[in-house]
N, C-alpha and C positions, 0 to 999 in steps of 0.2 A: 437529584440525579435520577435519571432514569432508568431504569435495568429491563433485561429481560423476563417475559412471563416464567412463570416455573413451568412451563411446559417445555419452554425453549434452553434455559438455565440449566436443566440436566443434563442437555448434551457436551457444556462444556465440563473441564476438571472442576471436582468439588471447591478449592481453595480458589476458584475465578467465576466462580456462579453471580458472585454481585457486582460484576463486571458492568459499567457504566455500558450502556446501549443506545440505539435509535434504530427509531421505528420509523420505513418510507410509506409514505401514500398507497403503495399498491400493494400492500401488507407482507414484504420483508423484512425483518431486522438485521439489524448488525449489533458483534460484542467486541468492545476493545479489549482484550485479554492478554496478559503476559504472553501466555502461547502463539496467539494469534489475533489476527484478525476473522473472525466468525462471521458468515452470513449465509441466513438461513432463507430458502424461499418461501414464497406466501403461502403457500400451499403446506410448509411448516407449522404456522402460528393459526393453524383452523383444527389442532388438535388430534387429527387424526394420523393415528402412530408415532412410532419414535423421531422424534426431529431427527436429520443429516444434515447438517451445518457444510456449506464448504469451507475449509479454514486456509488461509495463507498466510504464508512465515511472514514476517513484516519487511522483510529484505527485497520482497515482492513490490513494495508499495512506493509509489516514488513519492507523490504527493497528494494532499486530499488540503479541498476547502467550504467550507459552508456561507452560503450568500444568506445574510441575511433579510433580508428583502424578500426575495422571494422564497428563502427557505426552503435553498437549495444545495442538495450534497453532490458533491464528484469527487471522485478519487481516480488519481493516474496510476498507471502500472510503470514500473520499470521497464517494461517490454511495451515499445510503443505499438506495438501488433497487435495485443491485446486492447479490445472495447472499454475506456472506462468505465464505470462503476456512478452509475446516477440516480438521484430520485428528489423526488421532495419530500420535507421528511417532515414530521409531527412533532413536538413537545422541546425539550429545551436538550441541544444537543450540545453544549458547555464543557461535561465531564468525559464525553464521548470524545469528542475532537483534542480534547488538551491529553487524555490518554492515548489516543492515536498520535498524535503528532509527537509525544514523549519518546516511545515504542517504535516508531519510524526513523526518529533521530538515533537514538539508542543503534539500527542498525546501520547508521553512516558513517563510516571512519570518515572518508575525504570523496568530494566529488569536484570532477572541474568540467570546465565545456569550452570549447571555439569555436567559430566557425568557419566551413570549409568554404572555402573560393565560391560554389555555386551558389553559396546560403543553406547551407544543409546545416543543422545544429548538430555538435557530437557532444556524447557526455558522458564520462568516463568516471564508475563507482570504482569505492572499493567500500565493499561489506562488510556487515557481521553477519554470520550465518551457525546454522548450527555444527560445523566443522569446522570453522575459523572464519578467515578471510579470504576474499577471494573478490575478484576484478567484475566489473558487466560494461559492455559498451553500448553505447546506443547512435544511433542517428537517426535525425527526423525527417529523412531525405534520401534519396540515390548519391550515394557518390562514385566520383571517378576514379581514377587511379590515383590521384594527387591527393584526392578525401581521405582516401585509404590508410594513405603514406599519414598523412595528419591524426587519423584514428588511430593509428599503432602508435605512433608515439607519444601520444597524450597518454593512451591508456599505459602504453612502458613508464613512463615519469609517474604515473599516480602510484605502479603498483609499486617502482625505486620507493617513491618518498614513506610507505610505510613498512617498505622491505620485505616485499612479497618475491622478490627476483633475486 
């Protein structure tokens, strides 16, 4: 398994220090951590000062996959607005991806998606978060009024079927 350096290791909680990691080409890591998702810039792992990890809740994360072939990472955001998350990564990233994707599922109650009349994908969460539950909608697309109509009541039945309404 891979972990992070002890330089990088301290900045998360002690009991997630041996937290399975990978390390991308342009010398950022990432930690898969109960708390989060850690990731640190290169300019982190050259030693100089205290690492600042950015960390995000896993609720954040929609989905992540590694090619291997070319031994390549991506990770989508729940928020299609935001830039994925890429690199090519180094050494054997096994225990990193199987804890991420454990941590990821962990915060998916139920998702569902349709699509709207113009081709726009919508997809309607419901999370875990650290205050309960709670809905996200998405679309991958503009839509109309009619998309609209289709986006609220997808997301109304997702949040009915775990009784958030």
């Amino acid at each position: 398994m891979t972990t992070l350096p002890d330089t990088l290791a301290s900045a998360l909680p002690s009991r997630e220090r041996r937290s399975p990691g990978l390390e991308l080409e342009d010398g950022r890591w990432m930690a898969a951590a109960k708390s989060g998702l850690y990731v640190f810039g290169a300019e982190a792992s050259s030693g100089d000062g205290e690492p600042t990890p950015e960390v995000f809740p896993w609720y954040d994360v929609a989905r992540a996959r590694w090619e291997a072939e070319g031994q390549l990472f991506a990770l989508e955001w729940v928020d299609p607005a935001r830039p994925p998350l890429t690199g090519r990564g180094t050494g054997d990233p096994g225990q990193f991806m199987r804890h991420l994707s454990e941590f990821v599922n962990r915060s998916i109650v139920l998702h569902s998606q349709v699509e709207a009349g113009n081709g726009t994908t919508i997809t309607a969460w419901v999370r875990r978060g650290d205050n309960g539950l709670f809905s996200v909608l998405t679309a991958s697309g503009p839509l109309d009024d009619a998309g609209r109509l289709e986006a609220d009541a997808l997301e109304a039945s997702v949040r009915e079927a775990v009784g958030l309404d």
